[in-house]
N, C-alpha and C positions, 0 to 999 in steps of 0.2 A: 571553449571546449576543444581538446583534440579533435582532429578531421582521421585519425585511425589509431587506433590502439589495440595493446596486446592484456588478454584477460584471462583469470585464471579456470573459469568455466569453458574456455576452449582453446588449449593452447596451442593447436596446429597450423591456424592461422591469426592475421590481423583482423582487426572488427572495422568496418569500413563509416564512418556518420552518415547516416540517411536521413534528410530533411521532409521525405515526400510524406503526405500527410494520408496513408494507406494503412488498413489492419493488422495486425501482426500479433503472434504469441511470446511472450518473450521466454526465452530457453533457460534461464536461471529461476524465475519466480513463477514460471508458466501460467503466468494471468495476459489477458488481455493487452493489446496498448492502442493506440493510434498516434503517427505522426514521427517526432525524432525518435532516431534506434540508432544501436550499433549493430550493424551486420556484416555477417560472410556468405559471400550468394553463393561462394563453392560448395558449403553446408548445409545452404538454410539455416543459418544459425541467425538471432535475434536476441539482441540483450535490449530492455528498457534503459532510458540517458541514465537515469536512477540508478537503477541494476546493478549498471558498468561502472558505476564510482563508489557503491555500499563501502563502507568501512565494514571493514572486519567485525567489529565490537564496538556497541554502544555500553555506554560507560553509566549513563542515567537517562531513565526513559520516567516519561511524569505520571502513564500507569501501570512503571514497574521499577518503579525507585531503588528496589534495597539490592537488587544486584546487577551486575552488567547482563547483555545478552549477546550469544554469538551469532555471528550468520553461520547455518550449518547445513550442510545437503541435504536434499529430500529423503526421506524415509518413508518404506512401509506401512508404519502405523499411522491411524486415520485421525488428524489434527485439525483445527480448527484458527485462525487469525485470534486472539483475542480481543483485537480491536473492533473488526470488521463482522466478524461470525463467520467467514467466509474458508471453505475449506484451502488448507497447505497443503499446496501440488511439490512444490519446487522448494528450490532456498527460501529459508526464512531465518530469522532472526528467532533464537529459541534461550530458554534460559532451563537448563536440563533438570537443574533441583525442585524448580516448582513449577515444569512443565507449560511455561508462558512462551505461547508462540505470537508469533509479528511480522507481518508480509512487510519486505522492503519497503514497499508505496506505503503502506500506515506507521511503519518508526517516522513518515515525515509529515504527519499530523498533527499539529500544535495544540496545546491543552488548552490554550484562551486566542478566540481569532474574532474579527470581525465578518460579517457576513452582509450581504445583498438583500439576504432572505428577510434579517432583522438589522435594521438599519441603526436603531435608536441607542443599542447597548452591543459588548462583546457577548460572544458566548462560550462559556465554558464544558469543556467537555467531563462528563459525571459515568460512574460505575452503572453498567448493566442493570437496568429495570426495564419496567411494562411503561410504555411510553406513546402517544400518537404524535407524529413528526407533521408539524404547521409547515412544512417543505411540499412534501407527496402528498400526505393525508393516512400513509397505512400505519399499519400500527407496529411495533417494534419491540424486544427485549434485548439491546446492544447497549454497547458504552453509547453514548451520545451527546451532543451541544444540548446545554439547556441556559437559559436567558432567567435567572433565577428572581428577578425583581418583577419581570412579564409573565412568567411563567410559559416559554416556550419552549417547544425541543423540537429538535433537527437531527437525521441523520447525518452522521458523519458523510455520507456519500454525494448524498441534497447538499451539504455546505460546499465541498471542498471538488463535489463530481467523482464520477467510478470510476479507478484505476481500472476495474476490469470490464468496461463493457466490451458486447460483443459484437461481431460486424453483425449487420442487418442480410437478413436473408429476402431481401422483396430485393 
């Protein structure tokens, strides 16, 4: 990867690579991160490594098949991740005819992964239901893994970990 780059969320300066494994927001998808960034300390500015190389346009996504999606600025109105549940602060990936939103870090969520959690089979990720995740233990109504010959399910978060967690306050 680049050691500085020019991006179109801020183009006054260069975005610097940061390896240090510190808190940070990121300024395009404003979730959380920890660890690699791009940044300009003359702005405080913070892109995710993710962020800073989004394609424009996914072209097929495996729970939104029938059309492409754009990354497009934040707005106003009060939207939700479709993957995640998690609310869109920032850029996201949107598909304006059928109102399907997508935080950068979840277009790179694979529909069939292996996991730690369940060793013995893949798990596939299934449409939104009432579900208890054998990961945490709480209970859930999101897209999520489910291991369909076991009968297990997993947050997508428990598999793969939160893009957005937050720094610790202790």
């Amino acid at each position: 990867m680049a050691r500085s780059i020019s991006h179109c969320t801020h183009p006054n300066h260069e975005l610097v690579k940061i390896l240090r494994e510190t808190f940070y927001t990121c300024d395009m998808c404003k979730q959380h991160g920890i660890g690699i960034r791009y940044r300009c300390d003359d702005c405080d500015f913070d892109l995710h490594q993710h962020c800073a190389f989004c394609p424009d346009t996914i072209d097929s996504y495996f729970a939104h098949p029938w059309q492409s999606v754009t990354l497009s600025p934040p707005t106003t109105d009060s939207r939700v991740c479709d993957i995640c549940r998690e609310p869109v602060k920032g850029y996201s990936y949107r598909c304006v005819p059928c109102g399907f939103d997508l935080h950068p870090f979840c277009a790179l969520i694979p529909q069939t992964t292996k996991t730690k959690l369940h060793s013995c089979h893949r798990v596939t990720m299934t449409p939104a239901s009432q579900f208890k995740c054998n990961g945490c233990g709480e209970q859930g109504c999101v897209r999520h893994y489910r291991c369909g010959p076991c009968g297990v399910n997993f947050h997508p978060k428990c598999v793969h970990g939160s893009p957005f967690r937050k720094p610790s306050t202790t």
